[in-house]
The first five atom37 places (N, CA, C, CB, O) and aatype in JSON, in Angstrom:
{
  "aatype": [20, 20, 20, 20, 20, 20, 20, 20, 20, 20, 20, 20, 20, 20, 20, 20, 20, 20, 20, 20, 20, 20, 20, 20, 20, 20, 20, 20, 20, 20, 20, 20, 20, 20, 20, 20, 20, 20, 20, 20, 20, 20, 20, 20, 20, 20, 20, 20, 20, 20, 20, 20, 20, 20, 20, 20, 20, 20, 20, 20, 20, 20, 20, 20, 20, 20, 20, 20, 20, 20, 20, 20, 20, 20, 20, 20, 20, 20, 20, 20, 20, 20, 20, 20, 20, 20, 20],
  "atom_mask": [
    [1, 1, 1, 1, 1],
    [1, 1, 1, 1, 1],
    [1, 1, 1, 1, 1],
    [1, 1, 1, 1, 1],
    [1, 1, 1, 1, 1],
    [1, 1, 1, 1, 1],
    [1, 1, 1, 1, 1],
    [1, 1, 1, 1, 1],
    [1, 1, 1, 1, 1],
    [1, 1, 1, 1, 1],
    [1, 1, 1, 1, 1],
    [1, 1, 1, 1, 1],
    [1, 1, 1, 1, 1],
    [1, 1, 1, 1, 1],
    [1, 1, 1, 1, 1],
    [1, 1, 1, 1, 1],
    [1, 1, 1, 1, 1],
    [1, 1, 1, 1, 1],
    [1, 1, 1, 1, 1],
    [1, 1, 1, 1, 1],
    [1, 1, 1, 1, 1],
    [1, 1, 1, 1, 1],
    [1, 1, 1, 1, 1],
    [1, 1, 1, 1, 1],
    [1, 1, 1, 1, 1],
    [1, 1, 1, 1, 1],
    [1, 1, 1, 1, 1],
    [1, 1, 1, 1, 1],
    [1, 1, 1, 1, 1],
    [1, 1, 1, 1, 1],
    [1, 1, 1, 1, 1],
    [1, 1, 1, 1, 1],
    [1, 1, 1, 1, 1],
    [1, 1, 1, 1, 1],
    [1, 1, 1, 1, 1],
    [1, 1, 1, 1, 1],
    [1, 1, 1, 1, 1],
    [1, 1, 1, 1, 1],
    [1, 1, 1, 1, 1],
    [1, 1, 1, 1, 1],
    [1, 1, 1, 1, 1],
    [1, 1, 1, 1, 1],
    [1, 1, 1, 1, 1],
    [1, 1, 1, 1, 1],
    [1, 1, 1, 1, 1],
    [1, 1, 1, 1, 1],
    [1, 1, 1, 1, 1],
    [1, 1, 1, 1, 1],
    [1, 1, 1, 1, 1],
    [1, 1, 1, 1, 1],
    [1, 1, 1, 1, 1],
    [1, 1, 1, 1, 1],
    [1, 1, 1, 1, 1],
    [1, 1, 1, 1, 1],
    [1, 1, 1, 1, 1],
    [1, 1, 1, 1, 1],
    [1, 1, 1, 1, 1],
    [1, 1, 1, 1, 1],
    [1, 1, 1, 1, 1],
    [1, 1, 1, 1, 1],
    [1, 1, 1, 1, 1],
    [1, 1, 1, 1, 1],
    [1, 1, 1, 1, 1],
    [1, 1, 1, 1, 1],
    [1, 1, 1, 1, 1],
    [1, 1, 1, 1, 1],
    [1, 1, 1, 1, 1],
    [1, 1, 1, 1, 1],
    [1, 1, 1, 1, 1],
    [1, 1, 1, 1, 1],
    [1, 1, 1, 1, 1],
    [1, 1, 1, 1, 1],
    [1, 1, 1, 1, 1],
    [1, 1, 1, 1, 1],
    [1, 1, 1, 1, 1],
    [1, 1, 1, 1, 1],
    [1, 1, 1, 1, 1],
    [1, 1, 1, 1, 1],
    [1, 1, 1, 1, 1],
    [1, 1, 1, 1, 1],
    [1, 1, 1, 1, 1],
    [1, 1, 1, 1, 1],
    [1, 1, 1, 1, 1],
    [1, 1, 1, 1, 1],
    [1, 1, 1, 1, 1],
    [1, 1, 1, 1, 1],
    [1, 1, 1, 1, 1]
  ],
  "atom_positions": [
    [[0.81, -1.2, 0.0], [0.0, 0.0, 0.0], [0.85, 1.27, 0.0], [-0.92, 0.0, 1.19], [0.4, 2.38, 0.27]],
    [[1.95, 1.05, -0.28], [2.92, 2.2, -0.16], [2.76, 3.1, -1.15], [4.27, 1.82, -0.18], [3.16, 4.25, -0.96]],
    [[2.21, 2.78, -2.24], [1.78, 3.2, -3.52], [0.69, 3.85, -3.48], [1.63, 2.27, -4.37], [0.67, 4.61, -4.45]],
    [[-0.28, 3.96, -2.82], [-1.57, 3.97, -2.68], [-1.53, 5.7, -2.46], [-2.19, 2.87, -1.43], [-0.41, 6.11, -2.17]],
    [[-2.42, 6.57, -2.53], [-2.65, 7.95, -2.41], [-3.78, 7.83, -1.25], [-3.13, 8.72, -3.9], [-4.85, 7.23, -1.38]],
    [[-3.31, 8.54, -0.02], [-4.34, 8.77, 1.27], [-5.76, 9.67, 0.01], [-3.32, 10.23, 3.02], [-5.6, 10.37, -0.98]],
    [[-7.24, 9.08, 0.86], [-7.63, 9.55, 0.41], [-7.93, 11.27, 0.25], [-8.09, 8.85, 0.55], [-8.31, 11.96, -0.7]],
    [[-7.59, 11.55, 1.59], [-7.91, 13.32, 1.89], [-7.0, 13.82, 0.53], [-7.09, 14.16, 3.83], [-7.41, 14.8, -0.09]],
    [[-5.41, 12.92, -0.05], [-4.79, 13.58, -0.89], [-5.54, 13.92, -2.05], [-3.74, 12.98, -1.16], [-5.1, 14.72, -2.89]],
    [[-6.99, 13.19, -2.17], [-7.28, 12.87, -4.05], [-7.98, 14.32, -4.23], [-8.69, 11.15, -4.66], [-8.44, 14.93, -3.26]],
    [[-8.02, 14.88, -5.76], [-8.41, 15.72, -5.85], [-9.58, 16.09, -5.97], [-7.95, 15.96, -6.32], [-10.08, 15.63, -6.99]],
    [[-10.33, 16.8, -5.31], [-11.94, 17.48, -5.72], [-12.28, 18.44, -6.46], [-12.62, 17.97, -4.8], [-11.61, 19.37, -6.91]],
    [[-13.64, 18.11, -6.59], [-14.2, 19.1, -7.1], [-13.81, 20.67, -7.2], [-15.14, 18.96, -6.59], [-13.49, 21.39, -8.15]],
    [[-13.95, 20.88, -5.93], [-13.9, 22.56, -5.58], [-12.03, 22.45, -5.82], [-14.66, 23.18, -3.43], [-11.64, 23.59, -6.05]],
    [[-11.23, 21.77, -5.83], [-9.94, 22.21, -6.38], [-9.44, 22.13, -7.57], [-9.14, 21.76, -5.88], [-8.21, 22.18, -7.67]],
    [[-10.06, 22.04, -8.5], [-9.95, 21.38, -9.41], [-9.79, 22.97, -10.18], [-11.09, 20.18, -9.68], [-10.48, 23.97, -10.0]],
    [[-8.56, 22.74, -11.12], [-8.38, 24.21, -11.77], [-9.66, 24.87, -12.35], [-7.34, 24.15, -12.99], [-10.51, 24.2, -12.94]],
    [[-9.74, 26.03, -12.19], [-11.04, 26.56, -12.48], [-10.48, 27.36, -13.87], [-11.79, 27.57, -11.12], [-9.31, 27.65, -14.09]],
    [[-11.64, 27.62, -14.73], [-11.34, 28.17, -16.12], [-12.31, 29.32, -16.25], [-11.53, 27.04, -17.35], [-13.2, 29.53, -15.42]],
    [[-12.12, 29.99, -17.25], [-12.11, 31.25, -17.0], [-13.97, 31.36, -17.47], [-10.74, 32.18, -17.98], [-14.64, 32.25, -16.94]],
    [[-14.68, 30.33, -18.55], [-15.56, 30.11, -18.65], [-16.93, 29.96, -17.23], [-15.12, 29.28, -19.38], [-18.0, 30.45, -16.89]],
    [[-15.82, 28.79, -16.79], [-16.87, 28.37, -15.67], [-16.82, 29.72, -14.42], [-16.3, 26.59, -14.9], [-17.8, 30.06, -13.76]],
    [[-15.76, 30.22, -14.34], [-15.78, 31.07, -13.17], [-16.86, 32.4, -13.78], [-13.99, 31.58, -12.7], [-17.56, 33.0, -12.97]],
    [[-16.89, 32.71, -15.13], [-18.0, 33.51, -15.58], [-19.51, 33.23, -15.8], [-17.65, 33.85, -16.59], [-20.39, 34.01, -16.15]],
    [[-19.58, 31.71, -15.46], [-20.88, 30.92, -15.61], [-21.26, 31.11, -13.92], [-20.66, 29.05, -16.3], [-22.37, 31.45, -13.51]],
    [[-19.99, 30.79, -13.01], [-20.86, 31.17, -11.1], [-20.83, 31.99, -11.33], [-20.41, 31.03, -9.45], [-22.05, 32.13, -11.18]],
    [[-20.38, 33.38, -11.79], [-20.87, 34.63, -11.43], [-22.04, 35.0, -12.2], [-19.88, 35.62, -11.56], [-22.78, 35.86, -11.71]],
    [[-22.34, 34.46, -13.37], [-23.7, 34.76, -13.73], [-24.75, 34.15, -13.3], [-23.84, 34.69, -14.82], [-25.81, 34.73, -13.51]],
    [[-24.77, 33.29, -12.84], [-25.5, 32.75, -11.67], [-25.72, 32.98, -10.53], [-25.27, 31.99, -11.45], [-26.84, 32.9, -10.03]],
    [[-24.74, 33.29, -9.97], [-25.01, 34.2, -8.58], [-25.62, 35.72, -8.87], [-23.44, 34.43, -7.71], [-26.33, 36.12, -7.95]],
    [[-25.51, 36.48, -9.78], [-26.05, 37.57, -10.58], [-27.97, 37.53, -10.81], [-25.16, 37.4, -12.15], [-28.87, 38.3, -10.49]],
    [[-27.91, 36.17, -11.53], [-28.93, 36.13, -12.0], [-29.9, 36.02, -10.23], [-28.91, 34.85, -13.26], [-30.8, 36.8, -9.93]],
    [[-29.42, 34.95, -9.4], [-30.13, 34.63, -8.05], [-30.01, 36.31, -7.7], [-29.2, 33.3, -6.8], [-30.95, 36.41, -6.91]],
    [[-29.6, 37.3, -7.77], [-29.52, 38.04, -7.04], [-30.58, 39.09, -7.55], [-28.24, 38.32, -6.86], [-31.37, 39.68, -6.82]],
    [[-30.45, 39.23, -9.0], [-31.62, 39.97, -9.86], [-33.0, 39.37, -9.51], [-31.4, 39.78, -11.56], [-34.02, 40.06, -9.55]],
    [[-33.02, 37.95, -9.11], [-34.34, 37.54, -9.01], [-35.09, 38.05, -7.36], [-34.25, 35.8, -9.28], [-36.14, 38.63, -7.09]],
    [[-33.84, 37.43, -6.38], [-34.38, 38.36, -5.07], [-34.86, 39.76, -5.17], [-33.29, 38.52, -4.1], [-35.91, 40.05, -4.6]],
    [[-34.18, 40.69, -5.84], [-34.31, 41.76, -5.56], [-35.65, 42.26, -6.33], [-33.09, 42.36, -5.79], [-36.42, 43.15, -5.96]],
    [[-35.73, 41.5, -7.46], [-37.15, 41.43, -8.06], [-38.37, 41.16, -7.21], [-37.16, 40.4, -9.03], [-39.41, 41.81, -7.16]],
    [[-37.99, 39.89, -6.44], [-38.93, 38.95, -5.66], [-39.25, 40.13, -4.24], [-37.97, 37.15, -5.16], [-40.35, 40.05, -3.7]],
    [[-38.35, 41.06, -3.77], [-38.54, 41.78, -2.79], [-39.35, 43.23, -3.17], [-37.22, 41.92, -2.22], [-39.99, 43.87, -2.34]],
    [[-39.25, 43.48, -4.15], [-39.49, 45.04, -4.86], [-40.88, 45.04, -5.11], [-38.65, 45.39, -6.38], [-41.65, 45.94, -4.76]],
    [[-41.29, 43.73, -5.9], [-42.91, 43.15, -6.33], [-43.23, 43.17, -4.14], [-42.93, 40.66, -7.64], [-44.07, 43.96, -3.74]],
    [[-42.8, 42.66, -3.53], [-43.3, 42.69, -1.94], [-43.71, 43.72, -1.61], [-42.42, 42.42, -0.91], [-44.88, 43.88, -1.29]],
    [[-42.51, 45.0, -1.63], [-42.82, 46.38, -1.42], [-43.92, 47.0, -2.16], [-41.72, 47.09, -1.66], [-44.99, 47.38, -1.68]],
    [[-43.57, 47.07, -3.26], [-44.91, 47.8, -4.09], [-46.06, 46.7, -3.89], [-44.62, 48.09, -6.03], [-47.05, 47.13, -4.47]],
    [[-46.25, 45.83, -3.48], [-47.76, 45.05, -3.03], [-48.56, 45.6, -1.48], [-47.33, 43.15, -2.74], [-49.71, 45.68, -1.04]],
    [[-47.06, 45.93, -1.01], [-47.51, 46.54, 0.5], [-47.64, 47.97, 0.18], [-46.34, 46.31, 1.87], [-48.77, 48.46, 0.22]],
    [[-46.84, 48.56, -0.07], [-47.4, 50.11, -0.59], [-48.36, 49.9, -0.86], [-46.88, 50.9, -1.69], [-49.12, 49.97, 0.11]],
    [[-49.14, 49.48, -2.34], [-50.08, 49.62, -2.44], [-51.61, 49.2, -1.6], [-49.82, 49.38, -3.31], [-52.64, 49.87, -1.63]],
    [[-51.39, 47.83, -0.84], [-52.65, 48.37, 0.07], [-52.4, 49.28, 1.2], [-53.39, 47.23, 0.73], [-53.44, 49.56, 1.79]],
    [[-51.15, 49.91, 1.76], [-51.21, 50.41, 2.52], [-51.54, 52.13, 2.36], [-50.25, 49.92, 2.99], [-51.75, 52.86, 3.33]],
    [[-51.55, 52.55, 1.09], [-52.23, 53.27, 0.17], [-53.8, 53.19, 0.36], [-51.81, 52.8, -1.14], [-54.53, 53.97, 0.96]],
    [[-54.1, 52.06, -0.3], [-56.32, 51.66, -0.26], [-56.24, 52.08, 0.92], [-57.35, 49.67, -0.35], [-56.8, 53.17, 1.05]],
    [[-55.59, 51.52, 2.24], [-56.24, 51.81, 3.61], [-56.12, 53.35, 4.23], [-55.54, 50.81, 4.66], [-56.88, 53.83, 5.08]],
    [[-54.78, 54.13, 3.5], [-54.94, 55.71, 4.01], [-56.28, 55.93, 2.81], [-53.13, 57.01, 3.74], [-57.4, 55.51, 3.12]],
    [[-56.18, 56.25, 2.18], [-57.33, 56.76, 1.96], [-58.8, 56.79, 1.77], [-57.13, 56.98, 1.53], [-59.58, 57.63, 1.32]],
    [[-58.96, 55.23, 2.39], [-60.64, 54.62, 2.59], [-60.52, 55.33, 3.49], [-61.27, 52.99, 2.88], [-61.37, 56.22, 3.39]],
    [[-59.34, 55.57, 5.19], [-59.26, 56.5, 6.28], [-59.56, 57.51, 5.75], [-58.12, 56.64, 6.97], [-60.58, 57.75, 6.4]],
    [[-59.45, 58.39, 5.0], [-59.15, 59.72, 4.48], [-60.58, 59.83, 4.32], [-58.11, 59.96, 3.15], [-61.24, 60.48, 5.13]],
    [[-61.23, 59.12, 3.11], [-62.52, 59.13, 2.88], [-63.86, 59.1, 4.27], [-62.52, 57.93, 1.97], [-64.88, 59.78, 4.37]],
    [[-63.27, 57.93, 5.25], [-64.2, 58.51, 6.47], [-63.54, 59.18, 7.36], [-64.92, 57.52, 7.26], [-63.49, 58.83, 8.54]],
    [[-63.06, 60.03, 6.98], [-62.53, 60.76, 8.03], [-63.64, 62.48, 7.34], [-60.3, 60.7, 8.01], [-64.43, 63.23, 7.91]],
    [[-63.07, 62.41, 5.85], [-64.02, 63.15, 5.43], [-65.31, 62.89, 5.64], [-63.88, 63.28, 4.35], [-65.91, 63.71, 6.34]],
    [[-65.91, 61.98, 5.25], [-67.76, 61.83, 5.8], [-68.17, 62.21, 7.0], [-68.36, 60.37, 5.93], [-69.17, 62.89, 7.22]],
    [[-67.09, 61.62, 8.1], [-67.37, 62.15, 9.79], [-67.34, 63.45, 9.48], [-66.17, 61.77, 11.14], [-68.37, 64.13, 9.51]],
    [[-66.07, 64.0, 9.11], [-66.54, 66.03, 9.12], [-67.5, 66.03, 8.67], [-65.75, 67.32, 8.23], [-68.35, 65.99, 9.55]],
    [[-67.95, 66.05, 7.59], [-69.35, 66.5, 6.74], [-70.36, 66.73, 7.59], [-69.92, 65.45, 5.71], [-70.8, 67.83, 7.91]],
    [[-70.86, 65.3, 8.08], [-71.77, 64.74, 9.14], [-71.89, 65.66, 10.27], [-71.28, 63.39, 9.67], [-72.93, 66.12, 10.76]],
    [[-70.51, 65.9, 10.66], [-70.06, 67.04, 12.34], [-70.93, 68.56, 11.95], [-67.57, 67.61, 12.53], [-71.57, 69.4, 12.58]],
    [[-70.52, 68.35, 10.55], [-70.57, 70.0, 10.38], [-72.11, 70.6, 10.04], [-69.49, 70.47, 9.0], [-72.42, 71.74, 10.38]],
    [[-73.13, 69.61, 9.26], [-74.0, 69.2, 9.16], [-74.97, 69.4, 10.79], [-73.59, 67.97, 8.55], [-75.94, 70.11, 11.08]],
    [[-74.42, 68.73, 11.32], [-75.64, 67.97, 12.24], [-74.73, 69.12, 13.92], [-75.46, 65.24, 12.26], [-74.93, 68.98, 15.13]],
    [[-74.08, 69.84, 13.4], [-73.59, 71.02, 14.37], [-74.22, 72.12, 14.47], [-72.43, 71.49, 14.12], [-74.43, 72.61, 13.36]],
    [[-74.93, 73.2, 15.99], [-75.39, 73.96, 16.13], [-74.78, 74.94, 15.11], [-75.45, 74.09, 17.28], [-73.58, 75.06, 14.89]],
    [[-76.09, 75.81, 14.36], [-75.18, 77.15, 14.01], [-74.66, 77.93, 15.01], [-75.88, 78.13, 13.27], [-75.12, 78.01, 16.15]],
    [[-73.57, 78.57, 14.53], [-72.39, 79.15, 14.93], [-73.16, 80.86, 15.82], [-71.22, 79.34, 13.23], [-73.83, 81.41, 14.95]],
    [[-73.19, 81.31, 16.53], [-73.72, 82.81, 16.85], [-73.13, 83.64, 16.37], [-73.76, 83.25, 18.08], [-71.92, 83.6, 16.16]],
    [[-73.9, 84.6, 16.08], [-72.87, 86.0, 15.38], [-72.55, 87.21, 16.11], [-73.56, 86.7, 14.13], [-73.39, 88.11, 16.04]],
    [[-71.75, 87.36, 16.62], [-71.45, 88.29, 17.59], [-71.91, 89.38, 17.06], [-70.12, 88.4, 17.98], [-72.0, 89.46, 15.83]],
    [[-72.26, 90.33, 17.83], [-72.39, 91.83, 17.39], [-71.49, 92.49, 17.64], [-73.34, 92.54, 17.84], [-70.63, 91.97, 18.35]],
    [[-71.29, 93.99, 17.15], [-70.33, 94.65, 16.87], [-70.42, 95.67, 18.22], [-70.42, 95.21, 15.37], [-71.46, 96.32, 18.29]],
    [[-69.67, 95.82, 19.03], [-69.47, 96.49, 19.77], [-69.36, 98.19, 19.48], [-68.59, 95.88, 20.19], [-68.48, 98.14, 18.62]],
    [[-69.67, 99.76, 19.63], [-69.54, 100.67, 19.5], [-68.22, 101.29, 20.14], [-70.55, 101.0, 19.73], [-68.55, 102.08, 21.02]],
    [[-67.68, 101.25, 20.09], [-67.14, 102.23, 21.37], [-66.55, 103.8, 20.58], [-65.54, 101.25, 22.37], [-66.02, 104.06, 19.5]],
    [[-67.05, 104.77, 22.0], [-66.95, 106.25, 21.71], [-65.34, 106.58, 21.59], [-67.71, 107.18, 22.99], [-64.45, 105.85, 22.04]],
    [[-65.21, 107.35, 21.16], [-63.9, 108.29, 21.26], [-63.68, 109.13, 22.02], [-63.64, 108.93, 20.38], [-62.62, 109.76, 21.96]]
  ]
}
């Protein structure tokens, strides 16, 4: 067995000379995973913006009706009179 190569010596995968192809194929791949997250997160945001949008302004909308209603169904206002005063 003197001949024999320990196995930890044999060569792998991940050491295995890398070429200039494949090292431009992981980076377009890791590129592409990264265009897709940031896609996959952006479509999240603008989904939450947008109902969080519908809900300010359905608020907005009764917030307006309550005034209306207040202003409506509120005593008229008195009109002061004008005071004289002499010189």
């Amino acid at each position: 067995m003197e001949g024999d190569i320990p196995i930890s010596d044999l060569p792998t995968k991940k050491s295995a000379p890398r070429t200039a192809k494949g090292v431009f194929a992981a980076w377009e791949q890791r590129t592409a995973l990264v265009k897709q997250e940031t896609a996959a997160e952006n479509a999240y945001n603008d989904a939450k913006t947008a109902r969080l949008k519908a809900l300010r302004l359905e608020k907005e909308a009764q917030d307006a009706e309550a005034a209306r209603l207040a202003a409506l169904n509120a005593p008229p206002v008195a009109v002061k009179k004008r005071v004289k005063r002499g010189v």
